[in-house]
C-alpha positions as CSV (number, residue, x, y, z in Angstrom):
1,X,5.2,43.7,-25.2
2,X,7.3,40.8,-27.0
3,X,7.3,37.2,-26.6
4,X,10.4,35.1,-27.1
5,X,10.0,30.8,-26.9
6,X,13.2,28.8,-26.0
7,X,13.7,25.2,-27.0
8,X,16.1,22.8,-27.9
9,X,16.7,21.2,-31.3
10,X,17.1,18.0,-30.0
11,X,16.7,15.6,-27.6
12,X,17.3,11.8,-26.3
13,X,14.8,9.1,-25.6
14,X,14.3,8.8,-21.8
15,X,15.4,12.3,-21.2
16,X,13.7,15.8,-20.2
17,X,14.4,19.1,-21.4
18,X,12.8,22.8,-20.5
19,X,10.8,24.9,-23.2
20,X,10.9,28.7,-22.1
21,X,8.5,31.4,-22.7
22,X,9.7,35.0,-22.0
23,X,7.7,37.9,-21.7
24,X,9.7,41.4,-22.2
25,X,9.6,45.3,-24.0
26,X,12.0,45.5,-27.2
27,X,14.5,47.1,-25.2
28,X,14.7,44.6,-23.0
29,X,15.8,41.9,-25.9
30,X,19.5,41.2,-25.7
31,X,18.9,41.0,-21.5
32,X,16.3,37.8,-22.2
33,X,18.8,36.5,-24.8
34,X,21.4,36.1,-22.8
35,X,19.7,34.2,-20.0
36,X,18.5,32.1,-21.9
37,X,22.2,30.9,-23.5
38,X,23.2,31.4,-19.7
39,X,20.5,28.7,-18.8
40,X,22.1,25.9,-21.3
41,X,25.9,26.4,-21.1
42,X,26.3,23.1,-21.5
43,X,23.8,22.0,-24.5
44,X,24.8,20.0,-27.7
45,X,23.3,23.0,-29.8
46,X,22.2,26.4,-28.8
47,X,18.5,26.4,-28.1
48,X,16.1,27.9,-30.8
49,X,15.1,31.6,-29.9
50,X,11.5,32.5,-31.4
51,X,10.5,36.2,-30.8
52,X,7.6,38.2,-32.0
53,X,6.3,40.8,-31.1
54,X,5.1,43.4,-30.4
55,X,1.3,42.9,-28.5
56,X,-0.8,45.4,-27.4
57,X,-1.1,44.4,-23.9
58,X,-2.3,46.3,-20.8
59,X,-0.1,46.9,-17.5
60,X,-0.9,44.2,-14.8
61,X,-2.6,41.3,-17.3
62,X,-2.2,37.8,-16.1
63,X,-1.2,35.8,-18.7
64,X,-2.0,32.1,-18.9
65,X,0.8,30.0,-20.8
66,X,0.0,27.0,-22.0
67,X,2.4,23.9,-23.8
68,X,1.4,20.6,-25.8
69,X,3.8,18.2,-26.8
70,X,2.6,14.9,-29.2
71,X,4.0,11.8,-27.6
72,X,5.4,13.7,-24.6
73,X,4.5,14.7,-21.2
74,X,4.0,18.4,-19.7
75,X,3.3,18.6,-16.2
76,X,1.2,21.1,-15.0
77,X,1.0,22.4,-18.8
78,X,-0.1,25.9,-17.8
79,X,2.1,28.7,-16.1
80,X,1.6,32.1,-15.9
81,X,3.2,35.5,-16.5
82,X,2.0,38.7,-14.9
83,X,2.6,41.4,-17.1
84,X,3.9,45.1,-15.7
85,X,6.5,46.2,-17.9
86,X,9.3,43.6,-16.4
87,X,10.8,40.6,-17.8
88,X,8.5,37.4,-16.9
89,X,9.0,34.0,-17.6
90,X,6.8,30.8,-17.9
91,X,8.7,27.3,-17.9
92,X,7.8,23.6,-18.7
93,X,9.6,20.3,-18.0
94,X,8.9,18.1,-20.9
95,X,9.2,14.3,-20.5
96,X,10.2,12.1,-23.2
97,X,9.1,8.6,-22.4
98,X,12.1,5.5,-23.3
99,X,9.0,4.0,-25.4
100,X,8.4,7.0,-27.3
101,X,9.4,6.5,-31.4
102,X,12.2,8.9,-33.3
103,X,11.5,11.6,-35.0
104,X,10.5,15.1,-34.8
105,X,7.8,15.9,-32.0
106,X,5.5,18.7,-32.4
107,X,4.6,21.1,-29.7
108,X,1.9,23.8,-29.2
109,X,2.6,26.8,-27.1
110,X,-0.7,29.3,-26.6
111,X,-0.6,33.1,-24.8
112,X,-4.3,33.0,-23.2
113,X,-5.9,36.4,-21.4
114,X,-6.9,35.9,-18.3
115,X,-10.4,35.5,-18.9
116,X,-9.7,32.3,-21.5
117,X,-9.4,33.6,-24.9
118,X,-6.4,32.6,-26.3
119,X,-4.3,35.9,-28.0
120,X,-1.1,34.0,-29.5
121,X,0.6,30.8,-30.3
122,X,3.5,29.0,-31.3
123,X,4.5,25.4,-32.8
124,X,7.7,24.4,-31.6
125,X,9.4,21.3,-32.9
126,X,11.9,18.9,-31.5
127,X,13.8,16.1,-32.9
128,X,13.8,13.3,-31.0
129,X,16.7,10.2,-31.1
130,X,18.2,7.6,-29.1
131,X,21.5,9.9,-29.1
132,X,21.7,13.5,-29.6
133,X,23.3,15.2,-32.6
134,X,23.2,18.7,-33.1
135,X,20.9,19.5,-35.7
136,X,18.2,21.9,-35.8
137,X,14.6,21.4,-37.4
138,X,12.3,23.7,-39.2
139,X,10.1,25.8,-37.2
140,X,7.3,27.9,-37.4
141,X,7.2,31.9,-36.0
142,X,4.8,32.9,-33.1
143,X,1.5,33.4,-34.7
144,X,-0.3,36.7,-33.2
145,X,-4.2,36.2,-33.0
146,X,-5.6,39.1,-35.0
147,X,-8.8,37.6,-36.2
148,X,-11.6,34.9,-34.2
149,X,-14.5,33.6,-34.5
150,X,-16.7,33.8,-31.8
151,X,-19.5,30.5,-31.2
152,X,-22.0,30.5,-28.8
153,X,-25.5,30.0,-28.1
154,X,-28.2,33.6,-28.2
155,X,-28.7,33.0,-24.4
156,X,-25.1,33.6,-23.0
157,X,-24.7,36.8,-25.5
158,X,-24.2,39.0,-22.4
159,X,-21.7,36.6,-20.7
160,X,-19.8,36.3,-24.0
161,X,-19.6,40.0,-25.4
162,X,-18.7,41.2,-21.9
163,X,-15.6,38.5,-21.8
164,X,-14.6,39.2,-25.6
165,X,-14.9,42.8,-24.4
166,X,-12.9,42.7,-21.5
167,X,-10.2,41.0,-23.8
168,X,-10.2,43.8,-26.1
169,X,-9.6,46.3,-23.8
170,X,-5.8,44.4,-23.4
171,X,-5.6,43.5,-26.9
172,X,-7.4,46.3,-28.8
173,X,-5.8,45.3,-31.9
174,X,-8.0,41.9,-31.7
175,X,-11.0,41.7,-34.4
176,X,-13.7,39.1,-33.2
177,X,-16.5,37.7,-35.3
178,X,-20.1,38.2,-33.3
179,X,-22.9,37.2,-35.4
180,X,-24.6,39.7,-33.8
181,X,-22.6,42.9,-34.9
182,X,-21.2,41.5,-38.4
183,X,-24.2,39.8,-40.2
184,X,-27.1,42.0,-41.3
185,X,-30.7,41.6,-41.5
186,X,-31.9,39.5,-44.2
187,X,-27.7,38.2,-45.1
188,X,-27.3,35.1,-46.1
189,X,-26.1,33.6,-42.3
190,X,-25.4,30.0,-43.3
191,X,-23.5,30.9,-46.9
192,X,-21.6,33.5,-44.7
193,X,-20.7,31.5,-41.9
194,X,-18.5,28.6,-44.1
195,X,-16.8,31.2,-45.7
196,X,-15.9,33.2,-42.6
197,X,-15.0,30.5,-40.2
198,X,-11.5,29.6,-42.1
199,X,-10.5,33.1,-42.6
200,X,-9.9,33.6,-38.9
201,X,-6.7,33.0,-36.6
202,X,-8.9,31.1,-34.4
203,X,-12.0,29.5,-33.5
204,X,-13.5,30.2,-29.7
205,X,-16.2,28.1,-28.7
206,X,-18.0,29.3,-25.6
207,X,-19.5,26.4,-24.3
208,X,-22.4,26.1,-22.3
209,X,-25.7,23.6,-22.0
210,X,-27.5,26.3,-24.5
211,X,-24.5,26.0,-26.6
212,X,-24.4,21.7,-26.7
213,X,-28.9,22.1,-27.2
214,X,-27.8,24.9,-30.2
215,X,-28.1,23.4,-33.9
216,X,-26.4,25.9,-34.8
217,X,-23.2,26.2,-32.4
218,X,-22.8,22.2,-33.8
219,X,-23.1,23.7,-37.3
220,X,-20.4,26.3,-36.4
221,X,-17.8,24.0,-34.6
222,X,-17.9,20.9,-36.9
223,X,-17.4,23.5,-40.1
224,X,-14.2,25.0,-37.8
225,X,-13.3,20.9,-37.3
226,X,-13.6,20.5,-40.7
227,X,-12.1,23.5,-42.5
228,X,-8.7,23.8,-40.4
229,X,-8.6,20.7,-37.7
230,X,-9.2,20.6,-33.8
231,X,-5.7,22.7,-33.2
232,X,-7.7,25.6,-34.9
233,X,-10.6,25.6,-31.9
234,X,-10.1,27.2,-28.7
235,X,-12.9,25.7,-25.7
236,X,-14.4,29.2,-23.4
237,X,-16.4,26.7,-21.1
238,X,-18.8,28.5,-19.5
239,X,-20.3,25.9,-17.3
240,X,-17.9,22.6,-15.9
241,X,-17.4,20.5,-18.8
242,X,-17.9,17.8,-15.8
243,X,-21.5,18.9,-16.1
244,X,-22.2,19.8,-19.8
245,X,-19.4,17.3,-21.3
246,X,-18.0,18.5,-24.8
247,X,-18.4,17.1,-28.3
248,X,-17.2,13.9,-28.6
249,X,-15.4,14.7,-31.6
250,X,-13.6,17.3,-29.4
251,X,-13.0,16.1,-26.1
252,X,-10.3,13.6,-26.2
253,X,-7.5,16.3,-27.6
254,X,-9.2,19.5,-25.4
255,X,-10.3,18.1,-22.8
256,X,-7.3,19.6,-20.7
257,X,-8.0,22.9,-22.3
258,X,-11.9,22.7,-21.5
259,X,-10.8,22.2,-17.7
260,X,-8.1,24.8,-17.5
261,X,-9.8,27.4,-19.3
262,X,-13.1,26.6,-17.3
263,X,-10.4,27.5,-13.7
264,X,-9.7,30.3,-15.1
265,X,-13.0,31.8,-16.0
266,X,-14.7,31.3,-12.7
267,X,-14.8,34.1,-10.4
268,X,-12.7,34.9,-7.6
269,X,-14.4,34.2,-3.9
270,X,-14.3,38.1,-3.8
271,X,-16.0,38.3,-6.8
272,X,-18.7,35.8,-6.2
273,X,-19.5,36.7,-2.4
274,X,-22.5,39.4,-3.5
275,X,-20.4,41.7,-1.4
């Protein structure tokens, strides 16, 4: 499977404008190309096309999209994409408030498994002025999440290797740290940890009230904080964040993601009826 994000250069103060995220097999490249120059006949500039690809992802996947803008409104900021070989689209409305300063705005877009874990992202950029010109800033490719970092506290081990499991099985390609399986008896742990937490793609933190009670789940996720900002830390809430409320240091910028990713982790009725 490939990815391809659609946004415009530019846009004016007071305006909105759409950010596109396909879903599609090489083949079916040129065909996603072309409606996305048929969806903005009329634009100032031709939007900016950013395709990667290609994932390892299984057949009939639900695919949780998810879009940040600095300064600007997205509402809802999630969509999803069911996967089965077709072409599938999520789409955004982006605000731009009249109040809102010049200048480029940054944007986050994030790929998450159904189950939470996040498997890709991408930082968009648009420049933002009280009248449109076309101009085009520099952007940054889709970044494919080979490597993560797994935090959580001993007594959800089960819950956490069977999600990270389940995620592997759609993305085999994906290498997660588990203290558990990497570090060896008598290793260095602390020493090991600093210099493995920055190597990775991204940081999960599977929260939980054994996780906020863990010394060394704090250790783990202020090091991530630290070493490569909160952008670099994905929230796994394994318990309502209404009930075990994140880090301070965490929760003003995530706590959207804590919530969504929380939705999407509880189980089904089906699931949860003992039937």
């Amino acid at each position: 499977m490939h990815f391809a994000v659609a946004s415009p250069p530019t846009a004016q103060l007071g305006s909105t404008f759409i950010v596109d995220v396909w879903a599609h097999l090489e083949r079916q490249r040129a065909e996603v190309e072309r409606r996305i120059l048929q969806a903005h006949p009329q634009a100032d500039s031709p939007p900016v096309i950013r395709p990667k690809g290609p994932f390892k992802i299984e057949r009939g996947t639900t695919l949780f999209v998810r879009l940040k803008f600095h300064d600007l409104y997205v509402d809802p900021p999630e969509d999803v994409i069911l996967w089965e070989g077709k072409i599938g689209n999520a789409s955004f409305k982006v605000a731009i408030p009249s109040e809102t300063t010049e200048g480029v705005k940054s944007g986050l877009v994030t790929v998450h498994w159904e189950g939470g874990l996040q498997i890709a992202r991408v930082q968009l950029q648009v420049l933002v002025a009280a009248k449109v010109t076309p101009a085009t800033p520099t952007t940054q490719p889709l970044h494919h999440i080979r490597k993560a970092f797994a935090s959580y506290a001993s007594p959800d081990r089960d819950e956490v290797t069977g999600r990270i499991q389940g995620m592997q099985k759609i993305s085999p390609d994906l290498d997660v740290f588990l203290d558990v399986v990497k570090l060896r008896s008598g290793e260095d742990w602390e020493r090991t940890l600093w210099r493995v937490i920055p190597e990775n793609d991204v940081f999960y933190l599977f929260w939980s009230a054994a996780a906020k009670a863990s010394p060394w789940v704090e250790k783990e996720w202020r090091c991530a904080l630290k070493s490569r900002g909160e952008e670099f830390i994905d929230p796994v809430p394994l318990i309502s964040p209404e009930e075990v409320h994140p880090p301070d240091e965490l929760s003003r910028k995530h706590f959207n993601d804590w919530i969504l990713a929380f939705r999407r982790g509880r189980p089904k009725p089906s699931e949860s009826s003992g039937r």
